[in-house]
C-alpha positions as a Markdown table, in Angstrom:
| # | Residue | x | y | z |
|---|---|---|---|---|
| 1 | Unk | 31.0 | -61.7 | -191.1 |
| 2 | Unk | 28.3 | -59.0 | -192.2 |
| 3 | Unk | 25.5 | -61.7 | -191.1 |
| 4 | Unk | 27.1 | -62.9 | -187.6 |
| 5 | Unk | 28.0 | -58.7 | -186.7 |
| 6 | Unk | 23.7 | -58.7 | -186.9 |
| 7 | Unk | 22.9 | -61.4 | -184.9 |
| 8 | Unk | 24.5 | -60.1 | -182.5 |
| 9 | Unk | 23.6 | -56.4 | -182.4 |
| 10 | Unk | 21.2 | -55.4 | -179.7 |
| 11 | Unk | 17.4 | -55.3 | -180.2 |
| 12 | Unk | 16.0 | -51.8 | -179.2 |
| 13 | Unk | 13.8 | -53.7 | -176.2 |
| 14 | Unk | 17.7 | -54.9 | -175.0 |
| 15 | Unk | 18.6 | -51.3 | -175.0 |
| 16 | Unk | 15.8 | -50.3 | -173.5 |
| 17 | Unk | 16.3 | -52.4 | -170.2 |
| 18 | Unk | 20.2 | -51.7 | -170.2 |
| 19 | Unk | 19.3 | -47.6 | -170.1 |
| 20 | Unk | 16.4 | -48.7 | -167.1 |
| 21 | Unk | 19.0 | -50.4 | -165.5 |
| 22 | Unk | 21.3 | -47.3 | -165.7 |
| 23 | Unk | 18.6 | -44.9 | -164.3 |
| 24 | Unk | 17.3 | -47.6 | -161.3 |
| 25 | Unk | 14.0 | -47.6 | -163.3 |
| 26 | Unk | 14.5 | -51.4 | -164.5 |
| 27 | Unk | 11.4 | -53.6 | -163.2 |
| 28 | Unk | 12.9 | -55.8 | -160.1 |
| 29 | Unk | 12.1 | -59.2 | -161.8 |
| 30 | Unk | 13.8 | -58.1 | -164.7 |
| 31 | Unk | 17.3 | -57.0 | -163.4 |
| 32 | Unk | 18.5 | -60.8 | -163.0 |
| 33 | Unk | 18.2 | -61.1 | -166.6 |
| 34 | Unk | 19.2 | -58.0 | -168.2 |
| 35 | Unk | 22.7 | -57.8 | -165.6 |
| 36 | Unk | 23.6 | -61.6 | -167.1 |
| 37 | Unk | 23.0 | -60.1 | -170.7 |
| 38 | Unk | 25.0 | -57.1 | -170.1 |
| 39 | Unk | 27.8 | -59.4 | -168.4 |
| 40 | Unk | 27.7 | -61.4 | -171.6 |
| 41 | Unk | 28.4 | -59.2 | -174.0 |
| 42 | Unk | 31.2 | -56.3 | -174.3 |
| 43 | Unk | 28.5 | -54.1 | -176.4 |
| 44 | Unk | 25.8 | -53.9 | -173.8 |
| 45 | Unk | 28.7 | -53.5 | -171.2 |
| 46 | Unk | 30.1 | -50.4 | -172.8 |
| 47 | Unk | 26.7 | -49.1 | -173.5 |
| 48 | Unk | 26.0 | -49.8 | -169.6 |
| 49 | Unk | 29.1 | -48.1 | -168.2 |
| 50 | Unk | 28.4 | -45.0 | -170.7 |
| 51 | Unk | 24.9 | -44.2 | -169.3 |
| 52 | Unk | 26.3 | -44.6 | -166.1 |
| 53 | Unk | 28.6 | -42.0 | -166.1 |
| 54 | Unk | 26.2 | -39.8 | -168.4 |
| 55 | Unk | 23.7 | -40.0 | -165.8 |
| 56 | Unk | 26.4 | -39.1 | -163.2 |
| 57 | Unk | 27.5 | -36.3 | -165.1 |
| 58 | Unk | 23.4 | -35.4 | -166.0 |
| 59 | Unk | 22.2 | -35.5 | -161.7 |
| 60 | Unk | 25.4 | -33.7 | -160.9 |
| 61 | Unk | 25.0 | -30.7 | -163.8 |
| 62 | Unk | 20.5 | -30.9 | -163.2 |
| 63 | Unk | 21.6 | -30.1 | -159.4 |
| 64 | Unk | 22.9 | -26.5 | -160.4 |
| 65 | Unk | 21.4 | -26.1 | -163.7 |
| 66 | Unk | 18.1 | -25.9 | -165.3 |
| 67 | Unk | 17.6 | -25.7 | -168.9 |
| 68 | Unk | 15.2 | -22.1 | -169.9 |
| 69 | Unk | 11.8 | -23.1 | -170.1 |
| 70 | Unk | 11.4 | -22.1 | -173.7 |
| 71 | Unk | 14.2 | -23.8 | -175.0 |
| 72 | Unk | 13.0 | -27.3 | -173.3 |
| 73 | Unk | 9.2 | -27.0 | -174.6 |
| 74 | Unk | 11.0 | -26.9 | -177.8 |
| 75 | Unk | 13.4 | -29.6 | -177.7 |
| 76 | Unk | 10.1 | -31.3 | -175.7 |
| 77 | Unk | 7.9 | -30.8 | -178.8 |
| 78 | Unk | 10.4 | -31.5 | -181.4 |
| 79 | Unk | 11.8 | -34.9 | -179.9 |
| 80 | Unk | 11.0 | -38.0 | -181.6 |
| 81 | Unk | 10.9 | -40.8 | -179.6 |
| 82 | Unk | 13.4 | -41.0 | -176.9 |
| 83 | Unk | 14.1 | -44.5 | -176.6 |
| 84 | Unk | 15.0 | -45.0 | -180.6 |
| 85 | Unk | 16.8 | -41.8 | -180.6 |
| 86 | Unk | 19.6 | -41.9 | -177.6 |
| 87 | Unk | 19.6 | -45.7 | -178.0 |
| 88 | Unk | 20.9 | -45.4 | -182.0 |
| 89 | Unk | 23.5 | -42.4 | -180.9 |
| 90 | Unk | 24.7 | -44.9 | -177.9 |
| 91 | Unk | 25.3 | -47.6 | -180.1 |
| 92 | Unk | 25.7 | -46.8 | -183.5 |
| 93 | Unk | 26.7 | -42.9 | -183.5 |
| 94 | Unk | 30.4 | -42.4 | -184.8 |
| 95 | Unk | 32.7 | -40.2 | -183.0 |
| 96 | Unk | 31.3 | -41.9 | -179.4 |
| 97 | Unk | 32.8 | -38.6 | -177.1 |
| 98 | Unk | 31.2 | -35.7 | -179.6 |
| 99 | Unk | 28.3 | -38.2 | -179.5 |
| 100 | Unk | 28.3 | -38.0 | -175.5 |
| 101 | Unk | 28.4 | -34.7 | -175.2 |
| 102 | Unk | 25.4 | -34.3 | -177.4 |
| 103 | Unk | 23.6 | -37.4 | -175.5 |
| 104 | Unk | 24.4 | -35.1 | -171.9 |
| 105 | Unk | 23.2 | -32.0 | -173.0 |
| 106 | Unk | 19.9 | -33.8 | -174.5 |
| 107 | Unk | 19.4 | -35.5 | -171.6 |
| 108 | Unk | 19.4 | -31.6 | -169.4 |
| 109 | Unk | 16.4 | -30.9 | -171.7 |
| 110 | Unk | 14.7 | -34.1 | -172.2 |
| 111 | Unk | 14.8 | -36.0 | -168.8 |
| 112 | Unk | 12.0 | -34.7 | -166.0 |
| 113 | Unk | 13.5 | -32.1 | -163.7 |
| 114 | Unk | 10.6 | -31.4 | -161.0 |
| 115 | Unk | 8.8 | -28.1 | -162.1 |
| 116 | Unk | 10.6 | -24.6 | -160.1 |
| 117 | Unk | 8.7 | -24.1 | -156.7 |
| 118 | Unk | 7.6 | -27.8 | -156.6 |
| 119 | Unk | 8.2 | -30.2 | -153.7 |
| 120 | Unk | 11.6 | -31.2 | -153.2 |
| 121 | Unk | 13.4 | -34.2 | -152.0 |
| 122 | Unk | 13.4 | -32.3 | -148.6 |
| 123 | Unk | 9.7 | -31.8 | -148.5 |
| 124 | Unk | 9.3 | -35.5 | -149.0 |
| 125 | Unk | 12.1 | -36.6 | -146.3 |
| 126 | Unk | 10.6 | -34.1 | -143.9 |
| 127 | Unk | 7.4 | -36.0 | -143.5 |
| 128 | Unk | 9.4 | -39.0 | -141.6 |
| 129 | Unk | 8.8 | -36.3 | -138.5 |
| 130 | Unk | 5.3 | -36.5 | -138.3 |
| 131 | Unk | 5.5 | -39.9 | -137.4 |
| 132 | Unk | 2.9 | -43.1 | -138.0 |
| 133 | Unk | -0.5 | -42.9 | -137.8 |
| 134 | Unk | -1.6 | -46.1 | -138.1 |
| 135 | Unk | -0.5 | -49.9 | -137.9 |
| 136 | Unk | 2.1 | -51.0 | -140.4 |
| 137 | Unk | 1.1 | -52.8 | -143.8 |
| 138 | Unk | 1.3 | -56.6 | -143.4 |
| 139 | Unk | 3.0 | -59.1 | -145.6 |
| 140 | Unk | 2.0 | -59.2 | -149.2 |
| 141 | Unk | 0.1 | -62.7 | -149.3 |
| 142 | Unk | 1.6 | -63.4 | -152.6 |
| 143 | Unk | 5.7 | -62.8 | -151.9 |
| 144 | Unk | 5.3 | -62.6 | -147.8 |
| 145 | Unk | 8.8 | -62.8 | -147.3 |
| 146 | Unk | 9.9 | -59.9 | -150.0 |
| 147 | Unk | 6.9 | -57.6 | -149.8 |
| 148 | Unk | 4.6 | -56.0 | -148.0 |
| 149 | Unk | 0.9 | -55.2 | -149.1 |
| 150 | Unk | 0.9 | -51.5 | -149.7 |
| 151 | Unk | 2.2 | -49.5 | -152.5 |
| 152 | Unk | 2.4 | -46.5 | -154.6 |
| 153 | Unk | 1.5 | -46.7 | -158.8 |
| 154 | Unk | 3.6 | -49.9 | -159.4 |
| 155 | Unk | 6.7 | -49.2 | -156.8 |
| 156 | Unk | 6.0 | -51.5 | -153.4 |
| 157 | Unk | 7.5 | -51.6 | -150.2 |
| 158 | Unk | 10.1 | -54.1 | -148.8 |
| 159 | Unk | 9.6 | -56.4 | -146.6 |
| 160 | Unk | 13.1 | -56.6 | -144.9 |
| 161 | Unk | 12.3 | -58.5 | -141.5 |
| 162 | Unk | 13.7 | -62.2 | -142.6 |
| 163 | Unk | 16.7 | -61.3 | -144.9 |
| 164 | Unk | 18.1 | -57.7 | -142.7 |
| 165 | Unk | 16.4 | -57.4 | -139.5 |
| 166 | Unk | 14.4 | -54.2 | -140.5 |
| 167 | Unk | 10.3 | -54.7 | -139.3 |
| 168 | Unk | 7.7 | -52.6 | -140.2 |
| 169 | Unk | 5.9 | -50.3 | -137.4 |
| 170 | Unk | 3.8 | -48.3 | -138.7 |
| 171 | Unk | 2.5 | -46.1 | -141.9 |
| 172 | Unk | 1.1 | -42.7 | -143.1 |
| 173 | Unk | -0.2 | -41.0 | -145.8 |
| 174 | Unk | 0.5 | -37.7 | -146.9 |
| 175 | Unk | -0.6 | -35.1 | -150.2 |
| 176 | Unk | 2.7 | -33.4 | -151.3 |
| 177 | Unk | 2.7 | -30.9 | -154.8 |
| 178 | Unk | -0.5 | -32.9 | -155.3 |
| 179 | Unk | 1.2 | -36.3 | -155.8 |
| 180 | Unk | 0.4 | -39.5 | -152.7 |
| 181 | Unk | 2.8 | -40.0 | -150.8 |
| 182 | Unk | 3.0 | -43.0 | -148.4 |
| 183 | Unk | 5.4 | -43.5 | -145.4 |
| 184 | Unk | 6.0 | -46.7 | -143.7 |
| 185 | Unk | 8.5 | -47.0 | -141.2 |
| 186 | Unk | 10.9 | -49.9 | -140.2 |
| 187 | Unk | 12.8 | -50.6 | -136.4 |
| 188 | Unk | 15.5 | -52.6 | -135.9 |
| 189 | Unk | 17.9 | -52.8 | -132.3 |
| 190 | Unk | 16.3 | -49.6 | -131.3 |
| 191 | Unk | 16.7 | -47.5 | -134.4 |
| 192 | Unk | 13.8 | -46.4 | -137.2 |
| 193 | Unk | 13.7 | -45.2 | -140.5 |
| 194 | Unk | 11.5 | -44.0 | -142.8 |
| 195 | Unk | 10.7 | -44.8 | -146.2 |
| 196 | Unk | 8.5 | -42.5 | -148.2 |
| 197 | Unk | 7.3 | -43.1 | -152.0 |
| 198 | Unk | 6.4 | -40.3 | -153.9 |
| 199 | Unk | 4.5 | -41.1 | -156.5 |
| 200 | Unk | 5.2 | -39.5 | -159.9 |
| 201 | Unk | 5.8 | -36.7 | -161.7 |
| 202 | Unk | 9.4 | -37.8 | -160.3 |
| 203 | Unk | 10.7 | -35.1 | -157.7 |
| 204 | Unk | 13.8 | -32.8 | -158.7 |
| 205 | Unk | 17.4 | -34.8 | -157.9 |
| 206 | Unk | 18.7 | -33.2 | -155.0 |
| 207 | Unk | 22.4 | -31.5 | -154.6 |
| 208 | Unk | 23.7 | -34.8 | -152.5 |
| 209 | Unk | 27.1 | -35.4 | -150.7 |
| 210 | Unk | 27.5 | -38.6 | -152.8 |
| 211 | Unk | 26.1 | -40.5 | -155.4 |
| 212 | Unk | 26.6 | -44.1 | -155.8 |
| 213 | Unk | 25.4 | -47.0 | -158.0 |
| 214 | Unk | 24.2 | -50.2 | -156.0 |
| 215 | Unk | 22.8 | -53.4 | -157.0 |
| 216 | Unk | 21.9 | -51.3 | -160.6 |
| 217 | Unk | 20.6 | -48.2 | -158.6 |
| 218 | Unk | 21.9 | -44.9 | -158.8 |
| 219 | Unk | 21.4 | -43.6 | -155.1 |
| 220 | Unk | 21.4 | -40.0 | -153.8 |
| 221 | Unk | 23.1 | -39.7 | -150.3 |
| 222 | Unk | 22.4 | -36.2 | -148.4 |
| 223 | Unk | 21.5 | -34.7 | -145.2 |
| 224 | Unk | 18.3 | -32.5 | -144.2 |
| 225 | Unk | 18.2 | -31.1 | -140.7 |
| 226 | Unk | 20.2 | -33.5 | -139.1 |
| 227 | Unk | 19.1 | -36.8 | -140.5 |
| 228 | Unk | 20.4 | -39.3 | -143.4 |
| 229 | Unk | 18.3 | -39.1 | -146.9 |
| 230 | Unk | 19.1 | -41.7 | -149.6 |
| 231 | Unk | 17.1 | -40.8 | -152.6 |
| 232 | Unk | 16.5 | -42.7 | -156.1 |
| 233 | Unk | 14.2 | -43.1 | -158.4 |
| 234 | Unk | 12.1 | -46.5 | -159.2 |
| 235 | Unk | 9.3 | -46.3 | -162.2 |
| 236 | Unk | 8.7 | -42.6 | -162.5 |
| 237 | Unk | 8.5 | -42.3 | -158.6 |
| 238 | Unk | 10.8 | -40.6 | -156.1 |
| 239 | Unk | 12.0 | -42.9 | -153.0 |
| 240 | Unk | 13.2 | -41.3 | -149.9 |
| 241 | Unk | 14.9 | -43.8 | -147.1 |
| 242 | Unk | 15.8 | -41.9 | -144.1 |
| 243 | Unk | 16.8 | -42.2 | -140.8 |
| 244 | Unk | 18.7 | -40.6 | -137.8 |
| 245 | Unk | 21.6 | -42.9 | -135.7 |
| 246 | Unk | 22.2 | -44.6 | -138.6 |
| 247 | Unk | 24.9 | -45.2 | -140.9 |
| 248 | Unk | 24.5 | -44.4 | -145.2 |
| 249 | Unk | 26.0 | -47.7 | -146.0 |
| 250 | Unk | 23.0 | -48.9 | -143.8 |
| 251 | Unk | 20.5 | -46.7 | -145.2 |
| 252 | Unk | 21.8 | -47.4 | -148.9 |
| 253 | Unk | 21.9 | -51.3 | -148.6 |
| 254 | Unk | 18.1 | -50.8 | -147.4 |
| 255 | Unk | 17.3 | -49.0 | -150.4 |
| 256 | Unk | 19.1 | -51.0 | -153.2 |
| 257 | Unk | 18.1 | -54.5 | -151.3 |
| 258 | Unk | 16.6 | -56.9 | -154.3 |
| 259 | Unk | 13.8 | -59.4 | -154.1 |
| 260 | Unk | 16.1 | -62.9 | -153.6 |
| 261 | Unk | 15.8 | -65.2 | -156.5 |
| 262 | Unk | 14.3 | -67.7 | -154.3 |
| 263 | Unk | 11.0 | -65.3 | -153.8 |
């Protein structure tokens, strides 16, 4: 029994992709695999459904809360690695709710939080407004039908025309808190949205009126000055859908739309 209970005990790369998956940070190609891995066994399930609603718990506690800055340098420079360490207390740790709580409060100090005074969601969403300024990316000539050639770090943008409707019409570029930030906008039956990457350092996680998990992403729904933000994080960037005279399930099945298996 002592020999089958390790073959079958995670690897720390397995735990890895489970937590990416949690946090929407999971590579695209990879989420395929790692959701049929999870689906197969009740360990990684659990461990799934547990940073889940940690990360829940985490987005909705970071929206009010901030951890003093002296107290996170020095969790900050007395961490060892994070993966090994909240990985082990997931899995392995003993009492699993006293371990939870001590994952939760970790997590306030550990995970990036957007530095006080930087640009917020809002900042980023507010650029939609200023509208495109030049032609819209074409089709990535490697995965035409699933990607359009433009990008920001590793974190490109959709192309949704084939599989829901939405073309692209246009693009900017903008400087915000220092980081790039590219715009390209989508129509569709007379309505347009936005879609803005930030690249990283990862904006602060908005107060939003509801947070869901889709397809393996956690999204952020809220509204700025009249019109619909979904917000999530891909890779260490901050994505910001928006749109006015449209619906969030709309917006939200833009942003958690996956690359089909066939592309």
């Amino acid at each position: 029994m002592g020999s089958g209970a390790e073959e079958t005990q995670p690897t720390r790369a397995q735990l890895a992709e489970v937590s990416a998956l949690a946090d929407g940070t999971l590579d695209p190609d990879r989420r395929a695999e790692v959701e049929a891995r999870i689906a197969a066994s009740p360990e990684l399930s659990g461990l799934y459904q547990r940073e889940r609603r940690i990360l829940s718990a985490l987005h909705e506690a970071r929206a009010t809360e901030r951890a003093p800055a002296g107290l996170r340098a020095r969790v900050e420079a007395a961490r060892p690695a994070r993966h090994v360490t909240v990985r082990r207390r997931f899995v392995y740790g003993g009492a699993v709710s006293g371990a939870l709580a001590v994952v939760v409060l970790a997590l306030i100090l550990l995970l990036p939080s957007g530095s006080p005074g930087g640009p917020s969601v809002s900042d980023a969403a507010a650029l939609a407004a200023r509208g495109p300024v030049r032609s819209a990316p074409t089709p990535d000539p490697t995965r035409p039908a699933a990607r359009l050639n433009e990008s920001v770090d590793e974190v490109y943008f959709p192309n949704w025309t084939t599989r829901l409707g939405w073309r692209a019409v246009g693009e900017r570029t903008d400087r915000l808190g220092g980081r790039s930030a590219v715009t390209v906008y989508y129509q569709w039956r007379g309505e347009r949205v936005a879609y803005t990457i930030v690249a990283a350092p990862a904006l602060a996680q908005p107060a939003a009126r509801e947070t869901s998990w889709l397809n393996g992403t956690l999204l952020r729904t809220l509204t700025v000055n009249g019109r619909l933000v979904v917000t999530w994080r891909r890779a260490g960037d901050t994505c910001v859908l928006s749109g006015s005279g449209v619906t969030a399930s709309e917006l939200q099945t833009l942003a958690a739309w996956k690359v089909p298996a066939d592309h």
